[in-house]
C-alpha positions as CSV (number, residue, x, y, z in Angstrom):
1,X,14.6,150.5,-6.5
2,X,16.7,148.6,-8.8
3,X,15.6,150.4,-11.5
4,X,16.9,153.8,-10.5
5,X,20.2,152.9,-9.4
6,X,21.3,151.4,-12.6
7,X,19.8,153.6,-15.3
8,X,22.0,156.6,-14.6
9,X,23.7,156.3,-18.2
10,X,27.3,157.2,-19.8
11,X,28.0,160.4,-22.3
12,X,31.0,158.1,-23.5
13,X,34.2,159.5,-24.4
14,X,35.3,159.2,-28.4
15,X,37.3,155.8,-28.2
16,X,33.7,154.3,-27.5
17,X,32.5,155.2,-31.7
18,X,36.5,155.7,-33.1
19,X,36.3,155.3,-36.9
20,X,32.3,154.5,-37.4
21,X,30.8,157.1,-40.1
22,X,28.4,158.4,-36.8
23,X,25.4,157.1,-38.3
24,X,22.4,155.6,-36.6
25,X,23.1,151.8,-38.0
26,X,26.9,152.2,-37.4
27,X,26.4,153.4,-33.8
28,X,23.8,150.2,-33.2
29,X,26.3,148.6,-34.9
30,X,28.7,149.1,-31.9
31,X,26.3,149.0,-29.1
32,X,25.2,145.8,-29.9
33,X,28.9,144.3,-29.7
34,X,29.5,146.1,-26.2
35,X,26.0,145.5,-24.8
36,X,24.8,142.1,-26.5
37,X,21.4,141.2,-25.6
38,X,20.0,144.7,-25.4
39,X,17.3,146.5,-27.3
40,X,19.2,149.3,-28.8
41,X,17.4,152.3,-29.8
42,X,18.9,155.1,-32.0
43,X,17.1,157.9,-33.8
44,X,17.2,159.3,-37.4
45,X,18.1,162.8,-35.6
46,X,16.7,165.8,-37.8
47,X,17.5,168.8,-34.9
48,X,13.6,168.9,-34.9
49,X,11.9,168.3,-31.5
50,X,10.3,165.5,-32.4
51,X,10.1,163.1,-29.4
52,X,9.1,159.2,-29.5
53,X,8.3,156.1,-27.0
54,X,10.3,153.2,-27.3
55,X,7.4,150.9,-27.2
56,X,5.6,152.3,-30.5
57,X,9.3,151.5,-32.6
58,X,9.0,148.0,-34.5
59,X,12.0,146.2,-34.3
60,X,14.8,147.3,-36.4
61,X,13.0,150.7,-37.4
62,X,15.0,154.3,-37.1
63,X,12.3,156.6,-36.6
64,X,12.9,160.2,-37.4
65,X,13.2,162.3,-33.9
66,X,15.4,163.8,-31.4
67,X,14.4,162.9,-28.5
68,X,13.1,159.0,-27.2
69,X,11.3,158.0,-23.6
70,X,11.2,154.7,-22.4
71,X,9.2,152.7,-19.4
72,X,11.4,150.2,-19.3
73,X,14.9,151.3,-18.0
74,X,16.4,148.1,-19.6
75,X,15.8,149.4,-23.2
76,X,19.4,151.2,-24.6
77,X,18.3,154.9,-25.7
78,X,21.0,156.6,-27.7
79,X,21.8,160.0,-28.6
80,X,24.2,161.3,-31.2
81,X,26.2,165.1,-30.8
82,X,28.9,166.6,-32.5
83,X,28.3,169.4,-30.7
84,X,25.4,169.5,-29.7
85,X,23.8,169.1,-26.1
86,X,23.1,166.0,-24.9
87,X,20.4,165.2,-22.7
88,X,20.0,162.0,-20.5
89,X,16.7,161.8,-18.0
90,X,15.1,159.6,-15.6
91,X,12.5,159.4,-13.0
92,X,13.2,158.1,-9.3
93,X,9.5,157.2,-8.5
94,X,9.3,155.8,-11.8
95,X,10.4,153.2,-14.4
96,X,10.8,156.0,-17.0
97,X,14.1,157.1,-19.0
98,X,14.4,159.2,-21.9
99,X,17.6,160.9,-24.4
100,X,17.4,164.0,-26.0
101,X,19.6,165.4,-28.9
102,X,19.4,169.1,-28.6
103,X,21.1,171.6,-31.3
104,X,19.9,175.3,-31.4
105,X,16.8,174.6,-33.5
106,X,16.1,171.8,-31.5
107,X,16.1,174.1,-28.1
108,X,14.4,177.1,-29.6
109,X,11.9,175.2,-30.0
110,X,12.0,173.5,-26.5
111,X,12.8,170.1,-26.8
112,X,14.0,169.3,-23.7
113,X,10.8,171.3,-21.4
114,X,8.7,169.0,-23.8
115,X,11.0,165.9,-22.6
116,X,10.2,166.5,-19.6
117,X,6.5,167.3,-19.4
118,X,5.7,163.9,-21.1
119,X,7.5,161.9,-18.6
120,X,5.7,164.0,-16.1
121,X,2.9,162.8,-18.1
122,X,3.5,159.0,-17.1
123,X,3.6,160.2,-13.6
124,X,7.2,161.3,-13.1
125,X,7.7,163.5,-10.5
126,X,11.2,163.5,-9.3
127,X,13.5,163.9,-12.3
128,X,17.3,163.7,-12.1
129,X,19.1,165.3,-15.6
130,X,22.2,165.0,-16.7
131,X,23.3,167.7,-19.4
132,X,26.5,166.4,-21.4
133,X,29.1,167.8,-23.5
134,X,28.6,170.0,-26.0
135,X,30.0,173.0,-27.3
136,X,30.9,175.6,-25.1
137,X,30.3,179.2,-24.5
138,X,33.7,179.6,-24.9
139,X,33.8,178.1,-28.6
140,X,30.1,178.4,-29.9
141,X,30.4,182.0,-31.8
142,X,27.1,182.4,-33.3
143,X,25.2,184.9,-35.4
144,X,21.6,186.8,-35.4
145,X,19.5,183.3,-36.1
146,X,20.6,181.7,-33.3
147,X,20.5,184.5,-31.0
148,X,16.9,185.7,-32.2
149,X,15.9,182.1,-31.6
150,X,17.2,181.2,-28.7
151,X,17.4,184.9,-27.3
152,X,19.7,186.3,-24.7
153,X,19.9,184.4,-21.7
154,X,22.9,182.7,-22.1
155,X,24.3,185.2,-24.5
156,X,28.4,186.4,-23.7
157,X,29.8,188.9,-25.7
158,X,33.5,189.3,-26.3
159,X,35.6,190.6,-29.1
160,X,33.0,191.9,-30.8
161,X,31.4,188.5,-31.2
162,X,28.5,187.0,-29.7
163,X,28.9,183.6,-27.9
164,X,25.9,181.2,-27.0
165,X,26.1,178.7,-23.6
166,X,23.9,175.9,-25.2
167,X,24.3,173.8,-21.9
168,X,22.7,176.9,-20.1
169,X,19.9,177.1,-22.3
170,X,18.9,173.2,-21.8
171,X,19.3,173.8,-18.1
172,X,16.9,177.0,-18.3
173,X,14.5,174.4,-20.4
174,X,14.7,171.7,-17.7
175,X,14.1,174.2,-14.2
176,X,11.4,175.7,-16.1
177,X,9.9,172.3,-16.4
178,X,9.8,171.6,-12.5
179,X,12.7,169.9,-12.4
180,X,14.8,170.9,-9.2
181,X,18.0,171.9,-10.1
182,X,19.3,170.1,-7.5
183,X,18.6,166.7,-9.4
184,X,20.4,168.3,-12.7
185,X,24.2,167.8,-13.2
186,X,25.4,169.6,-15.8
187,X,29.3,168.3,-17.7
188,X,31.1,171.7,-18.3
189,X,33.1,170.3,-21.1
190,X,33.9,171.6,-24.2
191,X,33.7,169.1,-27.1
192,X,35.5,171.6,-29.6
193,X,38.0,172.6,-26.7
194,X,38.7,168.5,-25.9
195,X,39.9,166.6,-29.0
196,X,41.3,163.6,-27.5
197,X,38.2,163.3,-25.5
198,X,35.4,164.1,-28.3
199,X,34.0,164.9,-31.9
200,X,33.1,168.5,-32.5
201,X,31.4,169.3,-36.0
202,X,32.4,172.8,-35.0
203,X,36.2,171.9,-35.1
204,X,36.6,169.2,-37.5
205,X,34.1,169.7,-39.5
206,X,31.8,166.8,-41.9
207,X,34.5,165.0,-41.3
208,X,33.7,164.4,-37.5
209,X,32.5,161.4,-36.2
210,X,29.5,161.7,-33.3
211,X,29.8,161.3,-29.3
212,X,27.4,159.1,-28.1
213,X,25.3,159.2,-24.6
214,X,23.6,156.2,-23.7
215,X,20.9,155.5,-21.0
216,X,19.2,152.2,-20.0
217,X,20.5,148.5,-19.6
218,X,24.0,148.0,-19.0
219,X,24.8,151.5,-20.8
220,X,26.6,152.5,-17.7
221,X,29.3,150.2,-18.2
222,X,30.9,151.9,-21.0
223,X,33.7,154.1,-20.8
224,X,32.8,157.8,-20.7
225,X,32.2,160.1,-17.9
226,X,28.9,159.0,-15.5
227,X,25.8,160.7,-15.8
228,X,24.8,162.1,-12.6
């Protein structure tokens, strides 16, 4: 199926959106120049779970989401993180692919289980995930809202300080769906621990530009590391 072997996306290193101001139109911007002839689509991210189809977006419109699905794996889907936990899907017994931008709001309130459901809504039924970079256990120090909202699950506790695995959480999401976790591959990489490699809003700051993961069309030729 021609369509499942070449929508596996990127999570592309930092060189791939070096010195753009991270938002939506800059990003475009970008992807248009590296993959001309595509239909990009990029998302007015608000850490919401607010999830759209590509096919109700007129041309040129930004709709305000964090999460898009798409049943036609030549459409570009991109997601933005500094940070945050990237999410890149797609169906093997269907022409489906979808992004997901998930920050702790946007998990608490179970953005990526709802990603998942409406492709197996169109029919999915075998999955494959790929869970990005993001902020690690090791780095993501985080106080009583997050862990009341996301609970303790993924909690680690050292130094008298509580630490939440974000990755884990959208991994929990994603089994919980139905997805086999034999289809998900999750990137244990740090974004804050990684500075040549990424942006991390926990590191640098407003300052910090965004990582960008890409699925659909010729994403997959762009630098980064492969989704699985």
């Amino acid at each position: 199926m021609y369509y499942y072997r070449t929508m596996r996306g990127i999570h592309c290193t930092r060189d791939v959106s070096e010195g753009l101001d991270g938002s939506p139109a800059s990003i475009a911007g970008r992807l248009t120049d590296l993959l001309p002839g595509s239909r990009i689509y990029c998302l007015n991210q608000v850490h919401g779970d607010g999830i759209v189809f590509a096919e109700d977006i007129s041309p040129g419109a930004v709709p305000e989401a964090d999460g898009i699905i798409s049943c036609n794996p030549e459409d570009v889907l991109c997601i933005r993180t500094a940070d945050c936990v990237p999410v890149l899907l797609r169906s093997e017994d269907m022409p489906v692919i979808a992004a997901v931008h998930a920050g702790w709001r946007g998990l608490a309130m179970g953005i990526v289980k709802k990603a998942v459901e409406r492709m197996q809504a169109l029919g999915a039924t075998v999955i494959h995930v790929s869970i990005g970079p993001s902020i690690g256990a090791c780095c993501y120090e985080v106080g009583s809202d997050v862990l009341d909202a996301l609970g303790r699950e993924t909690l680690q506790y050292r130094n008298h300080a509580c630490y939440i695995d974000l990755q884990g959480v959208a991994l929990s999401q994603v089994c919980g769906a139905g997805v086999d976790r034999r289809r998900v591959h999750v990137v244990r990489l740090c974004t804050s621990c990684n500075p040549g490699e990424f942006f991390s809003y926990r590191r640098d700051g407003a300052a910090a530009g965004r990582n960008i993961s890409v699925i659909g069309g010729k994403s997959w030729l762009l630098p980064g590391l492969q989704a699985g």
